[in-house]
C-alpha positions in Angstrom: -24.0 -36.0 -16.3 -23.0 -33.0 -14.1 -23.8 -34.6 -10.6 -20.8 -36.0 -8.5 -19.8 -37.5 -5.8 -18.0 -34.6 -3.2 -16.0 -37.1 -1.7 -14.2 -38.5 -4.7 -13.5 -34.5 -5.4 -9.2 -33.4 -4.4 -9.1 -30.5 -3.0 -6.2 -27.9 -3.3 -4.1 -27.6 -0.5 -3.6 -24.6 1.7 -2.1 -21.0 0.0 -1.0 -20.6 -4.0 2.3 -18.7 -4.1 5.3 -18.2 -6.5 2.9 -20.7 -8.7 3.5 -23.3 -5.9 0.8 -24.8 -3.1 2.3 -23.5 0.5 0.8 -24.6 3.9 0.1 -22.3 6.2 1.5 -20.9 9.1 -1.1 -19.3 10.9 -4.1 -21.0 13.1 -5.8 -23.7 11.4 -9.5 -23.7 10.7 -12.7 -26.0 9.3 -14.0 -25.9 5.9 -17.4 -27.7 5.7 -19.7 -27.9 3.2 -22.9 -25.7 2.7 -25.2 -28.3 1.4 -24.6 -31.0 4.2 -22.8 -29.2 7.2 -19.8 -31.9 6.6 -16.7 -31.0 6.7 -14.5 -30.6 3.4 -11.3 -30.1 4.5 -8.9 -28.2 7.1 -6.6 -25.2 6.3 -4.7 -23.0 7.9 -4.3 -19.1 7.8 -1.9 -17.3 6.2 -0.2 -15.2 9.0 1.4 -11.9 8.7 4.9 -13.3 7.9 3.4 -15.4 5.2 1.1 -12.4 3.9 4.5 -10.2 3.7 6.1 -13.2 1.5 3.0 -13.3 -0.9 2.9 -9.6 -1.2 6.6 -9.9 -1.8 6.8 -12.3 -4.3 3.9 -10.8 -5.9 5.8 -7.1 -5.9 8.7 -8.7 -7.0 7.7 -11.1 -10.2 5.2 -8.0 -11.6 8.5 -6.4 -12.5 11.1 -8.6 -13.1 8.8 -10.9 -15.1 8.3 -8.3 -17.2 4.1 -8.2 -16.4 4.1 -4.3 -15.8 6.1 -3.3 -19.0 4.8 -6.1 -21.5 2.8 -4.9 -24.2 -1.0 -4.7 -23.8 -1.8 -7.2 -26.5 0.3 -9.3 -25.1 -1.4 -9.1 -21.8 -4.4 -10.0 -23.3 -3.4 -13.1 -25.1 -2.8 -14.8 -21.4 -6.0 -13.4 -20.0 -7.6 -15.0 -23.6 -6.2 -18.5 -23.1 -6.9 -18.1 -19.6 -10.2 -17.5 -19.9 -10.7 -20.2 -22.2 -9.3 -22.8 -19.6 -11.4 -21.5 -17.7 -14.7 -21.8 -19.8 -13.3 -25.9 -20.0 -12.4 -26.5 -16.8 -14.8 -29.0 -15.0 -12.7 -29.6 -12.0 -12.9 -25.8 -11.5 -16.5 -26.1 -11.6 -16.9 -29.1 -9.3 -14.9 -27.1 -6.9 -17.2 -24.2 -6.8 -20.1 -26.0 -6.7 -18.6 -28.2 -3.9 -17.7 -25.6 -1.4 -20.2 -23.1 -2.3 -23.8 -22.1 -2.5 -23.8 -22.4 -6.1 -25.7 -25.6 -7.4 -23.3 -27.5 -10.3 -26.1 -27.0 -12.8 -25.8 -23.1 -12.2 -22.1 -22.9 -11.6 -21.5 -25.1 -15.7 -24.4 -22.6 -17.4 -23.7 -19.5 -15.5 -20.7 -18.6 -13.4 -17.9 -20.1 -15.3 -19.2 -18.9 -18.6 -19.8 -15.3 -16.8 -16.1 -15.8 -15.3 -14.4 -16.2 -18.2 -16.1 -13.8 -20.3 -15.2 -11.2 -17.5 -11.8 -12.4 -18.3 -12.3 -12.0 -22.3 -13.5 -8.5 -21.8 -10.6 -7.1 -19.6 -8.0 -9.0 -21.7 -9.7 -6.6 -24.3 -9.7 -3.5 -22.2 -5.7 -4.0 -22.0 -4.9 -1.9 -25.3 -8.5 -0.1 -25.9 -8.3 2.4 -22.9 -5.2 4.5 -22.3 -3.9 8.3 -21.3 -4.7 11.2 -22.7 -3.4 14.3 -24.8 -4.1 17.4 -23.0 -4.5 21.0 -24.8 -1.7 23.5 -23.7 0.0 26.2 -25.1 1.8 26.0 -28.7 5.2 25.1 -27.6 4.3 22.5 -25.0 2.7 19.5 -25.0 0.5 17.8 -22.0 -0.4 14.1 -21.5 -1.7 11.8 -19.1 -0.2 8.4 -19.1 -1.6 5.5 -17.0 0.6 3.3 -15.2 -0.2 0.5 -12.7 0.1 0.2 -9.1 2.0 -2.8 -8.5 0.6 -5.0 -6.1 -3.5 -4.9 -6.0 -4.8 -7.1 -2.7 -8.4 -8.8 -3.8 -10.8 -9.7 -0.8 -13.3 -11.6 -2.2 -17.1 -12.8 -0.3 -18.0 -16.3 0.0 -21.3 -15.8 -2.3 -19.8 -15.8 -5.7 -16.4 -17.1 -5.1 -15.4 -17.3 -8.5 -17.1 -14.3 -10.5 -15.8 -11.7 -7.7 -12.3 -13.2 -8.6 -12.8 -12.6 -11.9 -14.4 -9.0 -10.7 -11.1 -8.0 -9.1 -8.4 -10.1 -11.3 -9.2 -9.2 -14.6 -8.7 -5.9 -14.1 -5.7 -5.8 -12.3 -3.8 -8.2 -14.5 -5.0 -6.7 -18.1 -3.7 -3.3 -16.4 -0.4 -4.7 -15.7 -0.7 -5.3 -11.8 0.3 -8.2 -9.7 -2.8 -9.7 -7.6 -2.8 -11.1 -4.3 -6.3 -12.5 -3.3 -7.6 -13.5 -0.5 -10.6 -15.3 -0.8 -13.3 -15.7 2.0 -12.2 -18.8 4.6 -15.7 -20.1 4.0 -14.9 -20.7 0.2 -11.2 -21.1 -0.4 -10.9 -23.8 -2.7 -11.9 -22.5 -6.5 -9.8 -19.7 -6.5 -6.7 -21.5 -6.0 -7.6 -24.0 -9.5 -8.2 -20.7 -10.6 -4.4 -19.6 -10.1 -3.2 -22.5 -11.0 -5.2 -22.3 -14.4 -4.0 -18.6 -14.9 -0.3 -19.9 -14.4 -1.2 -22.8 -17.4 -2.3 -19.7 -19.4 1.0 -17.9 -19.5 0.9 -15.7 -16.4 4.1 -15.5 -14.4 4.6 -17.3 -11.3 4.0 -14.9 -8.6 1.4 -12.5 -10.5 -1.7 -14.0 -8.9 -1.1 -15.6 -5.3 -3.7 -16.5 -3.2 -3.6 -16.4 0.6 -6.0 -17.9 3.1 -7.6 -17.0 6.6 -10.0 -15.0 8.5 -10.2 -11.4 7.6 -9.2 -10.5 11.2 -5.8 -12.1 10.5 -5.4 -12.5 7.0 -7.2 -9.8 5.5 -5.9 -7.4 7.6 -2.2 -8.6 7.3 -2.9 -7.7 3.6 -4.7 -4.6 4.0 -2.1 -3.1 6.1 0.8 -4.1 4.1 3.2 -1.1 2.9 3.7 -3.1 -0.6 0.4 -3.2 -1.3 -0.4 -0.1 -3.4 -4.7 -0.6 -3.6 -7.4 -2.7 -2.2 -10.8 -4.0 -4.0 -13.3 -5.7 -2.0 -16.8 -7.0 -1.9 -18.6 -7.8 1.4 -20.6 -6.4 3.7 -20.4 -2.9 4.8 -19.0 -2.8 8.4 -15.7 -5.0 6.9 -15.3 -2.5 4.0 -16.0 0.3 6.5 -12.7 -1.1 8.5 -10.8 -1.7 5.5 -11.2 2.0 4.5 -10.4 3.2 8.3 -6.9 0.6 8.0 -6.1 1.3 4.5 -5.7 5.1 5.3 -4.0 4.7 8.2 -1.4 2.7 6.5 0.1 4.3 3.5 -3.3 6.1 2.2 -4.3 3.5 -0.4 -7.2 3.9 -2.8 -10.1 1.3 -2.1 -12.8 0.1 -4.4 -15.6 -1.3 -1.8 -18.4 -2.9 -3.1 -20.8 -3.4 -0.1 -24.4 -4.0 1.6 -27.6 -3.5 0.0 -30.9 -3.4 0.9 -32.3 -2.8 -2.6 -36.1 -2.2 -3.2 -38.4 -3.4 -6.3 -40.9 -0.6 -6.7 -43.5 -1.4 -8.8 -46.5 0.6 -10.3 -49.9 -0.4 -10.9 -49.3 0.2 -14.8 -46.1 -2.7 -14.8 -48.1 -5.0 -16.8 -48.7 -8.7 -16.8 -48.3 -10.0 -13.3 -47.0 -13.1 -13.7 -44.6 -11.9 -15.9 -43.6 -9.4 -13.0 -43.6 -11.5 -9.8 -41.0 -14.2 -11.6 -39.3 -11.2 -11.8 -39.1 -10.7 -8.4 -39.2 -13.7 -7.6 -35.6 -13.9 -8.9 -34.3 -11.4 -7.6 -35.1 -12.2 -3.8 -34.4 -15.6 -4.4 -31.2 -16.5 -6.3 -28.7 -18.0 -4.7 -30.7 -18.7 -1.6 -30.9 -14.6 -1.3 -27.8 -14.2 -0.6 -26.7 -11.4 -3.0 -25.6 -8.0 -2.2 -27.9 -6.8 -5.1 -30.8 -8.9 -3.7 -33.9 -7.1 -4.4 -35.7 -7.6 -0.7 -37.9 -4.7 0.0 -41.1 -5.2 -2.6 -42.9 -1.5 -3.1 -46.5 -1.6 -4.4 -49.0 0.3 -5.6 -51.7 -0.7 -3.8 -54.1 -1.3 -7.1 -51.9 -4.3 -8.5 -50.8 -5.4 -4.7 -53.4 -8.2 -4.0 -53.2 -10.0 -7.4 -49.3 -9.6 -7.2 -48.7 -11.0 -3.8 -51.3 -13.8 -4.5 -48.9 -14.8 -7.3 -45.5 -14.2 -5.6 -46.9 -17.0 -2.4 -48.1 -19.5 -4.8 -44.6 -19.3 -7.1 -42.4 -19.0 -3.2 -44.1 -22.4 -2.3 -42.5 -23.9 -5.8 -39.0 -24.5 -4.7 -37.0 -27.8 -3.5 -34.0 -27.8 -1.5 -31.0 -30.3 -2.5 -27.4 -30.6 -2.2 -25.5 -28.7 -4.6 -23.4 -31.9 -6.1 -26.4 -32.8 -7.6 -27.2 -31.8 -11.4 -31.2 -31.5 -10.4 -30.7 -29.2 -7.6 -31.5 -25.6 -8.5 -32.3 -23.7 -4.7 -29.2 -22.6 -2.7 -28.1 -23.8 0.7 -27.7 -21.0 3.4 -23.9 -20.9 3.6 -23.8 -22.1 7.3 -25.9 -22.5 10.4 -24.7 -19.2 11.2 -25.9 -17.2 8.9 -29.4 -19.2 8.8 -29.5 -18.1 12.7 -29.6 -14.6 11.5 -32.1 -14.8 9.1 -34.3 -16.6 11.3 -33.6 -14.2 14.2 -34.8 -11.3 11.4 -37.5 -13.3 10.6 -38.5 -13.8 14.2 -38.6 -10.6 15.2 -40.6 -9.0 12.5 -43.0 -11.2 13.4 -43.0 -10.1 17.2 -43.4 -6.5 15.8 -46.3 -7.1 13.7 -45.0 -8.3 10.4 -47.9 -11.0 9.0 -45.7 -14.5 7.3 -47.4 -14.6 4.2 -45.5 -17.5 3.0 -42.5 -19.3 4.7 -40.7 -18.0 7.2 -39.0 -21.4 8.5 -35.7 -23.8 7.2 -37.0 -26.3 4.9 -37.3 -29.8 7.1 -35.2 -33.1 6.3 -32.2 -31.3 5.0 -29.7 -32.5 7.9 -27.0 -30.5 8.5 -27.7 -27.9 5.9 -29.2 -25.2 6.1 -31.8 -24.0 3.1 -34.5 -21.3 4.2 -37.6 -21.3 2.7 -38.9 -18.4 0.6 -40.2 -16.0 3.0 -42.7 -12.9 2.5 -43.6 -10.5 5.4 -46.4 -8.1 5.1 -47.3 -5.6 7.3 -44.0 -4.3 8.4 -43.5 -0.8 9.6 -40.6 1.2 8.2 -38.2 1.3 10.8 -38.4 -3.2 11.3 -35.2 -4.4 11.1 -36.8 -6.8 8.9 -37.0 -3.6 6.2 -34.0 -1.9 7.4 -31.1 -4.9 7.6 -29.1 -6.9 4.9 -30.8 -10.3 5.9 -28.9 -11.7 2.8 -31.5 -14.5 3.3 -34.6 -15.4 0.7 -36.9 -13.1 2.7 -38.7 -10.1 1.2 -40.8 -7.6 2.8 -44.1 -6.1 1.6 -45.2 -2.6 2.0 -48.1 -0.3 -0.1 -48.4 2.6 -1.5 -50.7 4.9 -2.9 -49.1 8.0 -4.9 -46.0 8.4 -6.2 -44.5 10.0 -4.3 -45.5 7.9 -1.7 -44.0 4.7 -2.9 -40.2 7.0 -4.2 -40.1 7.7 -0.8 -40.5 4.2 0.3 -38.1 2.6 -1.6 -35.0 5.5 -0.2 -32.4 3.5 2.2 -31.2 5.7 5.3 -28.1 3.2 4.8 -28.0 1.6 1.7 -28.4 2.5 -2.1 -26.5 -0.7 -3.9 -29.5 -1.3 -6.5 -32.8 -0.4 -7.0 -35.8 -2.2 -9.8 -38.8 -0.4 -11.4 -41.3 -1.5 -13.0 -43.8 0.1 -14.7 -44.8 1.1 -18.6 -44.5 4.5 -18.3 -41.8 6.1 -19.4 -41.8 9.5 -17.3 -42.6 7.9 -14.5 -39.3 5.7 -14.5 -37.2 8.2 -15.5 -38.7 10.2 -12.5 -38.5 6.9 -10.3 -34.8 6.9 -11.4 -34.0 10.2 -10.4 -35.3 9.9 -7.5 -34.1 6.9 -5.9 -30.3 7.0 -4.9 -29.0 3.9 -6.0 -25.8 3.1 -8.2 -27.8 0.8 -10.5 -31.6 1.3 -11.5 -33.2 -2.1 -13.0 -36.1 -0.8 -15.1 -38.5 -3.4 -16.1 -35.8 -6.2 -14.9 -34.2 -6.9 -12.3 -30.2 -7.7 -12.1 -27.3 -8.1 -13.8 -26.8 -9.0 -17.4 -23.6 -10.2 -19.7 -22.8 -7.1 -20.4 -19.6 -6.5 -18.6 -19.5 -2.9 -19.9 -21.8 -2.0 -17.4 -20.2 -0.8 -14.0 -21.9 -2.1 -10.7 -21.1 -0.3 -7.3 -23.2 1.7 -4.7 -23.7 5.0 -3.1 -23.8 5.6 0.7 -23.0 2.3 2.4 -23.2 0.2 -0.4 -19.9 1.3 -1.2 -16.9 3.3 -2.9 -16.0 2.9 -7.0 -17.3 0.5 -9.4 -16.6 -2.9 -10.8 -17.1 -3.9 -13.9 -16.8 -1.6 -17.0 -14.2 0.5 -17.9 -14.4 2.1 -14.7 -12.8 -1.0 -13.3 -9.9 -1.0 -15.6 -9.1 3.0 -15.5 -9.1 2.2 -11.4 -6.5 -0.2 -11.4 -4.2 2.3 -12.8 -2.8 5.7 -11.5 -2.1 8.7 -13.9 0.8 10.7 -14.4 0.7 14.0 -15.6 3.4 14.9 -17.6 4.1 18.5 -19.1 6.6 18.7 -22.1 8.1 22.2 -23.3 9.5 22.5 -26.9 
């Protein structure tokens, strides 16, 4: 049985520094509970006096605890038994499920098995990937040698609490980094059994801290903080365009911003079997209540295939249930407050004065108290330039616009803003390849849509969607600067 009871669940207390639970010192603030509206529990933020003591502590116990300088296998080992806790860890899960929008039956099958196999594969990236030997003249010899930063700050969305930690953390750990994370205020609670889990592992107090607050006081405490030698962050793309403007202005620190997306499923008339094809895109506007930065909201189609395709997509949109996220049943997502359920129905709303025909939808679900869980909305009819087509709703809405050549439908699916992530569908091979080329996008889906366990895979945007990659080596090689060294002999 994987359903519980949320009241009978203890939830950490405040910060996780020096391997110790700290208070805070800072303003205090709610933590309710997507699925109900209740409240979970009250914390306080960490202000700038307590963000200078994390980042301390943090800069401090990478060296003396020997972090920086131990060898890379050794590294790995902790990040191994780490991960394993991890992948055995049902407090850890109930947590995440609790104070998320991840139902318990998705957060046991899918995000603490992807978690700790993020883990796995940077505790392996720790010896694989080092400097270089660079050609030179006879008597000298040229090299490249990796070192890490120090002290990495993490700010991590409320969406995916605990595989964005994993995102940012593994990383900077297997590279020899001290962490100090900053979770969203929304979900603070898994992340701090994750450091505590780390610190059963083998890590050394102080390596990973996590700090809590807003990211006007918090966030920004860490961002700005001279210790604090690079940022990585996921979130929307007006915070990471601040945290770029702050981080140059105080010490010119390299950021890795994953952002916004407003990603578009183009699909041909040759894509196949249809049903096969909405699920597809079904999934993609849908999981976790829509509230993905890789969401694939903007559905491109060529007009032959667009009637039988749409007719499938509202029948399947009509299919889901809503239901608290405690329960082992439950497998739709909760908006993660009334707030941002007011947005999407404001979206919603106004495509609707504009034109924009509710194919399906379009409204919360009824009877769900406090909660907030948005039916599975499509929108037909809407011009280019609706905000409807042009905004992250990060809501379970997709829009529907046709197409006739292909050219037509490439330049359809092009983002004046974004280019996170892109799908295409269709069986022929030129024609994706060309679909590819064309559309500017960090990731193309062909014939799928979103992620898979392949953690060699990097994941970041272009234009707003965002600066450097996660995931992959790329993730690693980032979390380390290189020295160029020059030998004559």
């Amino acid at each position: 049985m994987l359903s519980f009871d949320p009241e009978k669940i203890a939830l950490p207390e405040g910060h996780y520094i020096n391997g110790q639970h700290r208070r805070g010192e800072g303003e205090g603030f709610a933590v309710k509970r997507p699925s109900d509206g209740l409240l979970a529990g009250e914390l306080a933020d960490a202000d700038a006096a307590q963000v200078d003591e994390a980042v301390a502590i943090a800069d401090r116990a990478v060296r003396e605890s020997g972090w920086a300088s131990a060898p890379p296998r050794q590294r790995g080992a902790v990040l191994r038994r780490w991960a394993d806790l991890i992948a055995n860890d049902l407090p850890l899960a109930q947590l995440e499920a609790l104070g998320s929008t991840r139902p318990i039956h998705d957060v046991v099958n899918h995000e603490i098995p992807f978690t700790a196999e993020a883990i796995r594969f940077y505790a392996e990236c720790a010896d694989k990937y080092s400097g270089d030997l660079l050609p030179t003249r006879h008597a000298s010899l040229g090299m490249l040698i990796p070192e890490p930063y120090g002290v990495i700050a993490a700010i991590t969305p409320w969406n995916f609490p605990l595989s964005m930690a994993s995102w940012k953390c593994g990383p900077a750990l297997a590279a020899g980094n001290a962490v100090v994370l900053k979770p969203s205020e929304l979900t603070p609670y898994s992340s701090v059994r994750l450091a505590e889990l780390a610190v059963q592992a083998g890590l050394p107090a102080g390596v990973l801290n996590i700090v809590q607050g807003s990211g006007a006081v918090t966030g920004s405490a860490l961002v700005a903080h001279p210790l604090v030698r690079k940022i990585s962050f996921t979130g929307s793309t007006q915070t990471g365009a601040r945290i770029m403007s702050e981080a140059a202005w105080h010490g010119m620190k390299p950021v890795t911003l994953e952002l916004g997306g407003k990603s578009p499923q183009l699909v041909f008339d040759d894509a196949g079997d249809v049903q096969e094809i909405a699920l597809r895109i079904l999934r993609g506007f849908t999981a976790n209540g829509g509230q993905a930065c890789v969401a694939g909201t903007r559905l491109i189609v060529q007009r032959g295939i667009a009637s039988a395709l749409i007719e499938r997509l509202t029948a399947l949109c009509q299919g889901f249930t809503p239901g608290v996220t405690w329960n082992e049943n439950s497998r739709y997502a909760p908006m993660i407050d009334g707030r941002q359920a007011a947005k999407v129905e404001q979206i919603v709303t106004e495509a609707r004065r504009l034109g924009g025909e509710i194919l399906v939808g379009g409204q919360r679900f009824a009877d769900t108290g406090e909660g907030c869980f948005w039916q599975p909305t499509l929108i037909a009819n809407v011009s280019p330039d609706s905000p409807a087509v042009q905004e992250e709703i990060f809501g379970p809405v997709l829009t529907v616009q046709l197409f006739d050549e292909e050219e037509e439908g490439l330049a359809l699916a092009g983002h004046a803003t974004y280019g996170l992530c892109a799908g295409v569908h269709t069986k022929n091979l030129d024609r994706a390849m060309r679909a590819m080329r064309g559309i500017a996008a960090g990731t193309v889906w062909i014939n799928r849509y979103g992620r898979s366990g392949d953690f060699i895979i990097p994941t970041g945007g272009f234009q707003g969607s965002g600066i450097g990659k996660d995931l992959g080596r790329q993730a690693f090689e980032a979390c380390q600067r290189y020295k160029s060294v020059l030998i004559d002999f």
